[in-house]
Residue, then its C-alpha position, 0 to 999 in steps of 0.5 A: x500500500x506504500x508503493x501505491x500510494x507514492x505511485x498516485x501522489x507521483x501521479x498527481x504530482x506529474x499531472x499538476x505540472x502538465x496542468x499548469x503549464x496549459x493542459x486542457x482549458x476547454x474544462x473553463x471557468x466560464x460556467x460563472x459561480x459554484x456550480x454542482x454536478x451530481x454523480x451516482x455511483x456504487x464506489x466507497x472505500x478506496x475508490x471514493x477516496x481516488x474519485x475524489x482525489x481525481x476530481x480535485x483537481x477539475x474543480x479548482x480549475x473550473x470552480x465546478x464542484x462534483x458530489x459523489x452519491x455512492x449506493x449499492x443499490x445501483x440498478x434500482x436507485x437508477x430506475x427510480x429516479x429516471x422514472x420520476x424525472x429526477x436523474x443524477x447528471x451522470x452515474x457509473x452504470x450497473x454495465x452495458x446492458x443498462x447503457x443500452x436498455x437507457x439509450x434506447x429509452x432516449x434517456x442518456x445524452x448522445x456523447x458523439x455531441x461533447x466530444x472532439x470524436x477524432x480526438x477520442x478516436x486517438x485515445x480509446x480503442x475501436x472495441x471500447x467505442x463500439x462497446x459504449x454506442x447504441x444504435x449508432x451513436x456513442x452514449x457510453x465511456x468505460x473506466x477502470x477496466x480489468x483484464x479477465x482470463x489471464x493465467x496465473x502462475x508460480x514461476x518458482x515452481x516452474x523453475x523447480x520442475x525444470x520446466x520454462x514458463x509459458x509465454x503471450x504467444x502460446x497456444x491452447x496446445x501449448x497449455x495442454x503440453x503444459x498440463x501433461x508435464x505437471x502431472x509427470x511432476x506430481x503437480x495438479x495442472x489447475x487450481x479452480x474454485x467457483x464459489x461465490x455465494x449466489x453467483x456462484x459459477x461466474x468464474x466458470x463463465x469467464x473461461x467458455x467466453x474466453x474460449x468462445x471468443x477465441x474459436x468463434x470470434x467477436x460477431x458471434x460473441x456479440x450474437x451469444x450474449x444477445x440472445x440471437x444464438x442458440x445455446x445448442x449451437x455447435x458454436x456455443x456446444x464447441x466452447x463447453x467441450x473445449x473446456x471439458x478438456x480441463x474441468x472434466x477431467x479429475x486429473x486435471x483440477x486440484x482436489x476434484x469437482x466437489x473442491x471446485x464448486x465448493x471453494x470460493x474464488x478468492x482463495x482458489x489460487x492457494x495451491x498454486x502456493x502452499x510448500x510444496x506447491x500443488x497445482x501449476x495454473x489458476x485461470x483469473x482476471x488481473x484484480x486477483x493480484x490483490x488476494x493473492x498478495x493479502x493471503x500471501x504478503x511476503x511474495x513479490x510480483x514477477x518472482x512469486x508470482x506471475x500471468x501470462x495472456x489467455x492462449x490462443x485457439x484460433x490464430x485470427x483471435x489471438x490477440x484478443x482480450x475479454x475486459x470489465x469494466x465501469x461504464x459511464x452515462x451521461x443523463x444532462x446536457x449541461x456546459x458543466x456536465x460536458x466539462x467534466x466528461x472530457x475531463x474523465x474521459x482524459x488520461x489525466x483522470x484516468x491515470x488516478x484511477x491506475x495509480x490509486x487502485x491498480x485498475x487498468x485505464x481504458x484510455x490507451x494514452x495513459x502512461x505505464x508510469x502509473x501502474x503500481x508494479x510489473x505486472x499492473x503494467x503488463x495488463x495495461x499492455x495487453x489490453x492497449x495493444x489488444x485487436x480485439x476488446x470485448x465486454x464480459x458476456x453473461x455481464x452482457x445477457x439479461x440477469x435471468x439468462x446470466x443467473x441460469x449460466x452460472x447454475x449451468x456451470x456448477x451443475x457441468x462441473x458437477x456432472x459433465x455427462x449432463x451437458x446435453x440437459x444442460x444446454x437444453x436448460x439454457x436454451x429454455x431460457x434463452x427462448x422465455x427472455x429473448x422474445 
């Protein structure tokens, strides 16, 4: 936490300078007098802390104040107040899925009308843009991202074994290689664990969109989790069995299907590093550096423990990367509004959000001087180099077919051979919700 708070202070420390020799004055005092915009969003803790240290100073320089209105209850509070006509001037959505259920509502200011497009163009990736349009026009921007499907490791114990870690470019029989060499060494080749409370089987999720992607493609993503493809499609059917390859099969996973379904996904990666170490890969999104680090706070990044990018299954899709992350609508149209949309939008006030919380900044002209440490900036590499960016899928869905998607995964983990019923189930599903 030292290390991160000097990282954010250099951050600022920086960006002041940049500012104060001219920076972006479009955000201008002109609005006349103290002026007050309200912004809705799930952040406490740490992440208001950096919010506001991020929105200082956009209001010393504008005179506009900025009020955080933090709730948990994102999604309701939302609806409430739009429908009464008493929207906040702009929120943190709930995801994607409420962005565009607003838009189409006319309820969210087209963005394409604030911004300098060719200059957004300049600083956020095709994949980013084309997540936050609906119908057309821009009505999203995306903040504090997370890379999902990155493959842990502990590169002791490779070293230990013999055996030379995997790099970006591997392949997915490249991994299975891999696995086959871990259990010559008495090494399990997985540590999964999916248990999450009432999401439970989310992390299951991560890995068939992952692999989905990589074999079907971005159109057919976005197709999957817009309810237009069948769950018994042979694209949907292929996913599941390509996994199959590691989740069914006992050899493969520490301590068995019962383990998996029944340990939570914040303590899964543990045998990766108990002494002796058990299992060789854990499979999880760039945030499990903060667990791995809390559970164990004497290893070090880079020399105790390491990721490498999802592996590539079909080579047109291998730099591809499956994200998450905040996205923001705007509901007012108002000069102040506007100002602070561009400003965070900016990779000045992005950068707070790399330095203060390790999240991944979406604008890709943030600097890697801002992540925390090697591994952080390793993340933000990959997705700022990524072709192809795509949003969480079952984020993406109706809550009704996300919520039967990860039943659907503890029940597969369960019982492999189910997997015919299974699908049938999700079709079932899909045919109520998507009328």
């Amino acid at each position: 936490m030292k290390r991160l708070a000097m990282t954010f202070v250099m951050a600022v420390a920086v960006f002041g300078l940049v500012y104060a020799s001219g920076g972006t004055e479009q955000t201008s005092k002109s609005a006349g007098g103290q002026k007050t915009i309200n912004f809705l969003a799930v952040w406490g803790g740490q992440e208001a802390e950096v919010f506001k240290a991020m929105v200082k100073p956009f209001e010393e320089r504008t005179g506009i104040k900025v009020e955080l209105e933090a709730t948990r209850d994102l999604d309701a509070v939302i609806t409430t107040r739009v429908e009464a006509g008493n929207p906040p001037d702009l929120a943190a959505l709930p995801g994607p899925g409420k962005l565009v259920e607003l838009a189409k509502a006319g309820k969210l200011v087209d963005l394409s009308q604030v911004f300098d497009m060719a200059e957004f163009d300049k600083n956020y990736s095709k994949g980013w843009k084309d997540l936050g349009t609906v119908d057309g026009k821009l009505y999203g921007i995306f903040a504090k991202a997370a890379i999902k499907g990155l493959v842990w490791y502990n590169p002791k114990t490779f070293k230990t074994a013999g055996m030379t870690p995997p790099t970006n470019t591997w392949t997915w029989n490249d991994m299975m290689a891999y696995a086959k060499q871990a259990q010559e060494k008495g090494l399990a080749p997985w540590a999964i664990g999916v248990e999450s409370g009432a999401a439970s089987g989310w992390v299951g999720t991560d890995w068939l969109e992952n692999i989905f992607l990589r074999v079907n493609g971005p159109e057919k993503y976005k197709n999957w989790y817009e309810g237009k493809l069948a769950w018994t499609s042979p694209e949907v059917r292929k996913a599941w069995e390509i996994w199959g390859q590691i989740i069914a099969d006992s050899k493969m996973i520490y301590g068995g299907s019962n383990y998996v379904n029944s340990t939570n996904f914040g303590n899964a990666h543990e045998p990766l590093f108990t002494n002796p170490p058990k299992a060789l890969f854990h499979h999880q999104a760039s945030f499990i550096q903060s667990f791995i680090t809390n559970q164990f706070p004497s290893l070090k990044p880079v020399e105790d423990f390491d990721f490498v990018a999802f592996p590539s299954i079909d080579a047109k899709y291998a730099k591809a990367v499956e994200g998450a992350a905040d996205v923001i609508g705007v509901f007012k149209n108002t000069p102040e509004v506007r100002a602070f949309v561009n400003y965070l939008a900016s990779a000045e006030a992005q950068a707070y959000w790399a330095a203060g919380t390790g999240a991944l900044a979406t604008n890709k002209n943030v600097s890697l001087v801002f992540y925390p440490d090697a591994l952080t900036k390793r993340a933000a590499d990959i997705m700022n180099k990524a072709e192809i960016v795509v949003f969480d899928a079952s984020d993406m869905m109706k809550p009704e077919m996300n919520a039967a998607f990860w039943s659907a995964v503890v029940s597969y983990i369960e019982n492999p051979k189910n997997l015919d019923s299974i699908l049938a189930g999700l079709e079932k599903v899909r045919k109520d919700v998507y009328k």
